[in-house]
C-alpha positions in Angstrom: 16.9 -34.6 -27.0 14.7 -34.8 -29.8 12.1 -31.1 -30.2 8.7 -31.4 -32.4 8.6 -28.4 -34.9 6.2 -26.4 -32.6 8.0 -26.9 -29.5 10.7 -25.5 -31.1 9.2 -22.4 -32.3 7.8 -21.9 -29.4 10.7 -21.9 -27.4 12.4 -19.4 -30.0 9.5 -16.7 -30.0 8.9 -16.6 -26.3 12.4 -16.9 -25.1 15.0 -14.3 -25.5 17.7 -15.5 -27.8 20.5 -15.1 -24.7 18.9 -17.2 -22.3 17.2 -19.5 -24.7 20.6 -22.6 -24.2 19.7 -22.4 -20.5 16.1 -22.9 -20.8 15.8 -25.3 -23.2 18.6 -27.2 -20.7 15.7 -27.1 -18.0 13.0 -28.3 -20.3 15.0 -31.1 -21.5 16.0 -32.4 -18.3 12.2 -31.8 -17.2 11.4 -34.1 -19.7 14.4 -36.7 -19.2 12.8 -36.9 -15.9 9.8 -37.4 -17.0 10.5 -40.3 -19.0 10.6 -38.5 -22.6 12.7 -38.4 -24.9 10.7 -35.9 -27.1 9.9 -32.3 -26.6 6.1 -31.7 -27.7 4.3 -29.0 -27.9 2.0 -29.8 -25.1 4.7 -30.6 -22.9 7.1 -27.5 -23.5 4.1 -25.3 -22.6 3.6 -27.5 -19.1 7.5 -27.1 -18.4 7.0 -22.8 -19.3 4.1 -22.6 -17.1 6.1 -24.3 -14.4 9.0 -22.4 -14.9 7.0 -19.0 -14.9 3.5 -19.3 -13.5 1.6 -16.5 -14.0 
């Protein structure tokens, strides 16, 4: 599964480094179910927000 530059910053500065593999396992098969095949930006903050509503 392919990550856009942001995503993937993202997912490094608001993750901590020891749970990060298992997270981005979630987003990707959020986004395999979605029909992507591309993590954006936009998308990677949906999936967080899911994953940890405020």
């Amino acid at each position: 599964m392919q990550w856009n530059d942001d995503a993937q910053a993202s997912l490094k500065k608001d993750v901590p480094f020891f749970v990060r593999p298992a997270v981005r396992k979630r987003v990707e098969a959020m986004a395999r179910d979605a029909g992507l095949d591309e993590i954006s930006q936009v998308f990677y903050q949906e999936a967080r927000d899911q994953m940890a509503p405020k």
